[in-house]
Backbone as a chain_set.jsonl record, in Angstrom:
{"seq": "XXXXXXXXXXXXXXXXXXXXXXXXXXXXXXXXXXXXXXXXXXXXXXXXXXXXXXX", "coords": {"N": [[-49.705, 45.248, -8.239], [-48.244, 42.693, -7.967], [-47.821, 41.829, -10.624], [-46.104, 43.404, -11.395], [-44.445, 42.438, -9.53], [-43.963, 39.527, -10.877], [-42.903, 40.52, -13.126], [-40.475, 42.008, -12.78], [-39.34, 39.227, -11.544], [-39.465, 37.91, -13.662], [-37.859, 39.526, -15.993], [-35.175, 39.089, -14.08], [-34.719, 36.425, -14.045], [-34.254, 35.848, -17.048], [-31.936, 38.016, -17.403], [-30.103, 36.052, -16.277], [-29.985, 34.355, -17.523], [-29.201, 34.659, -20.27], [-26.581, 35.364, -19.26], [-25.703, 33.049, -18.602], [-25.994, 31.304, -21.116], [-24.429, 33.023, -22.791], [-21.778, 32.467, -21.324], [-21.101, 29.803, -21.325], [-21.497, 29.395, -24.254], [-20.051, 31.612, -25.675], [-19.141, 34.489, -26.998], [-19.268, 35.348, -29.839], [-21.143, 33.086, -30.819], [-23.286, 32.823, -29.486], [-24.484, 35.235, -30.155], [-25.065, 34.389, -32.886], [-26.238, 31.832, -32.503], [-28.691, 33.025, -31.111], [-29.269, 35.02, -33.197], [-30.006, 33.313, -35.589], [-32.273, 32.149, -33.814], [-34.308, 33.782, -34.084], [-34.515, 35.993, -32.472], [-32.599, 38.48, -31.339], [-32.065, 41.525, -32.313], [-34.196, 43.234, -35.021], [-36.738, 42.051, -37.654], [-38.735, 39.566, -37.386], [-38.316, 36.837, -40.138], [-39.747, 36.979, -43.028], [-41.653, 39.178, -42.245], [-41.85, 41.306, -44.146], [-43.766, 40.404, -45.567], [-46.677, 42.139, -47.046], [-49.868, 43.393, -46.167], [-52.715, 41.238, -47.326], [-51.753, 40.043, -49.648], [-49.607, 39.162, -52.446], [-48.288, 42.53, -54.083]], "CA": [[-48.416, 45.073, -7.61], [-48.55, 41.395, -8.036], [-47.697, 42.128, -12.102], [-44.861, 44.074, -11.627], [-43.068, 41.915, -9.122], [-44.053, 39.055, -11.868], [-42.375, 40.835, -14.18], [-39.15, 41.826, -12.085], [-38.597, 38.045, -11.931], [-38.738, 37.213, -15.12], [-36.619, 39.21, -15.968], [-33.751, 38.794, -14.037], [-34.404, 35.166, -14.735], [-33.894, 36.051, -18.441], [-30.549, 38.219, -17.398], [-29.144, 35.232, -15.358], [-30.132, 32.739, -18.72], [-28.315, 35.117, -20.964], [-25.553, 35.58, -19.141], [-25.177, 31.914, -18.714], [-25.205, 30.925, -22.059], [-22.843, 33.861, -22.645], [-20.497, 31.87, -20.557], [-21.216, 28.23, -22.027], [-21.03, 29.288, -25.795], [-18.538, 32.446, -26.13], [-20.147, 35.631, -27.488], [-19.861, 34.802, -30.913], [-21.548, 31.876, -31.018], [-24.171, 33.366, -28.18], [-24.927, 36.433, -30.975], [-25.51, 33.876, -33.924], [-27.264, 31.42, -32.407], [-29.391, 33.749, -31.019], [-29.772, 35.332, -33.919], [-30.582, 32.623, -36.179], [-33.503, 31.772, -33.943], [-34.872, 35.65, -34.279], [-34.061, 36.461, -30.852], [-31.592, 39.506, -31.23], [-32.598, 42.388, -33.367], [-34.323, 43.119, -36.75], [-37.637, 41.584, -37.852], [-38.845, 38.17, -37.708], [-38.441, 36.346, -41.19], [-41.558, 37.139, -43.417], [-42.739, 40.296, -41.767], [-41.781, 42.257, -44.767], [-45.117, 40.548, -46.803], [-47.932, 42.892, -47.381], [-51.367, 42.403, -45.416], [-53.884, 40.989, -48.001], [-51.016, 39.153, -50.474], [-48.996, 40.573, -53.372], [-48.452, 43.557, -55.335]], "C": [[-47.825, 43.703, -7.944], [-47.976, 41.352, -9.728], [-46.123, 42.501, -12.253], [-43.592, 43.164, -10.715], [-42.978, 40.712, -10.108], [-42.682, 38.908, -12.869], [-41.067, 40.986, -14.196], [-38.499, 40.124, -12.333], [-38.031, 37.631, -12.923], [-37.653, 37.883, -15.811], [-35.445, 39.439, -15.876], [-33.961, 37.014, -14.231], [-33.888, 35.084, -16.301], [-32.366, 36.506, -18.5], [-29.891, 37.181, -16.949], [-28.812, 34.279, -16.676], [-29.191, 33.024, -19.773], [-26.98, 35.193, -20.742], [-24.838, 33.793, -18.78], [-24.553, 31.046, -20.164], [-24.476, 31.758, -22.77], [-21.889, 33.175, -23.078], [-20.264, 30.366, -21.369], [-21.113, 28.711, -23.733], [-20.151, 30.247, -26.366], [-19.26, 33.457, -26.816], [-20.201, 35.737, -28.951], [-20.725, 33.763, -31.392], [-23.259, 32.058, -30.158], [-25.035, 34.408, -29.656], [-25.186, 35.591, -32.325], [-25.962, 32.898, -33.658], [-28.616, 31.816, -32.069], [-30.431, 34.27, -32.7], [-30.392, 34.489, -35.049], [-31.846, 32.159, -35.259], [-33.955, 32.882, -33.346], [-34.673, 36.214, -33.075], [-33.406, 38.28, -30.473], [-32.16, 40.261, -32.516], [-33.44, 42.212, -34.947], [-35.849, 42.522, -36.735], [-37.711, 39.82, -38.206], [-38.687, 37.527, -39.904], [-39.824, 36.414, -41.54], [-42.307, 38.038, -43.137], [-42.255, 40.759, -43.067], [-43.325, 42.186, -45.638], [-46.055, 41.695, -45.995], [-49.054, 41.863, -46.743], [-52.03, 42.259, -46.802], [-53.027, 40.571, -49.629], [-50.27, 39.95, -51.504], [-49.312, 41.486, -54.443], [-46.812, 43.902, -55.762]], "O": [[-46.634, 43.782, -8.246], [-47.589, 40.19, -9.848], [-45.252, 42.031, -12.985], [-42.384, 43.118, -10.949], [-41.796, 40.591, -10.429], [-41.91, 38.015, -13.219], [-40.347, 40.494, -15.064], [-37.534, 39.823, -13.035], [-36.912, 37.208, -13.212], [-36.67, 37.265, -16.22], [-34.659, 39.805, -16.75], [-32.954, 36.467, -14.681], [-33.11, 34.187, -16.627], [-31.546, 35.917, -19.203], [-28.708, 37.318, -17.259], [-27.775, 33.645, -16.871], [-28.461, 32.156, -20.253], [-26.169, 35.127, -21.666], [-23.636, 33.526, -18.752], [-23.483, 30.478, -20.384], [-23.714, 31.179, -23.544], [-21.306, 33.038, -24.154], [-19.211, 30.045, -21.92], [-20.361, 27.961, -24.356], [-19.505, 29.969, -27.376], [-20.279, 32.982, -27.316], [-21.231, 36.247, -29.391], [-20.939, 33.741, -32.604], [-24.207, 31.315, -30.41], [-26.181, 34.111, -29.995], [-25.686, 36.385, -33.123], [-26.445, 32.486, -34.713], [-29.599, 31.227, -32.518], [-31.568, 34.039, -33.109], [-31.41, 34.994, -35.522], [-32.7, 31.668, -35.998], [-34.0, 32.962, -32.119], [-34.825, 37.433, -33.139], [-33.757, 39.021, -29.555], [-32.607, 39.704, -33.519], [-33.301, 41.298, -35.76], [-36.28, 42.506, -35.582], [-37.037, 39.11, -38.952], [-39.19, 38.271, -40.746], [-40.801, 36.111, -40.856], [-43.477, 38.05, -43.52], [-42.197, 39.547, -43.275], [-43.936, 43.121, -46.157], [-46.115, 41.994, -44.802], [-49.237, 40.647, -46.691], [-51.891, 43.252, -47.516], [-53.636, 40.783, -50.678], [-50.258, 41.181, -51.497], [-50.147, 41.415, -55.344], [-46.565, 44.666, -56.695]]}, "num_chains": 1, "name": "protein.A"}
């Protein structure tokens, strides 16, 4: 039980953080800073290598 309310917190702490800087940077600016630090969709930089190096 103890896990799940945990988890509840975090996150609406996470919705409150988002929607703050939202508000403080303008939703373009919110969607590409984000995204430049991997945050918002897609795969981290570098997952595409191969396990055990190239071919």
């Amino acid at each position: 039980m103890a896990s799940k309310q945990s988890s509840d917190a975090a996150r609406l702490l996470a919705r409150r953080s988002v929607k703050a800087r939202r508000e403080a940077w303008g939703e373009e600016a919110f969607v590409q800073k984000m995204r430049a630090w991997g945050k918002l969709g897609g795969r981290p930089k570098g997952s595409r290598n191969r396990k055990g190096g190239s071919k």
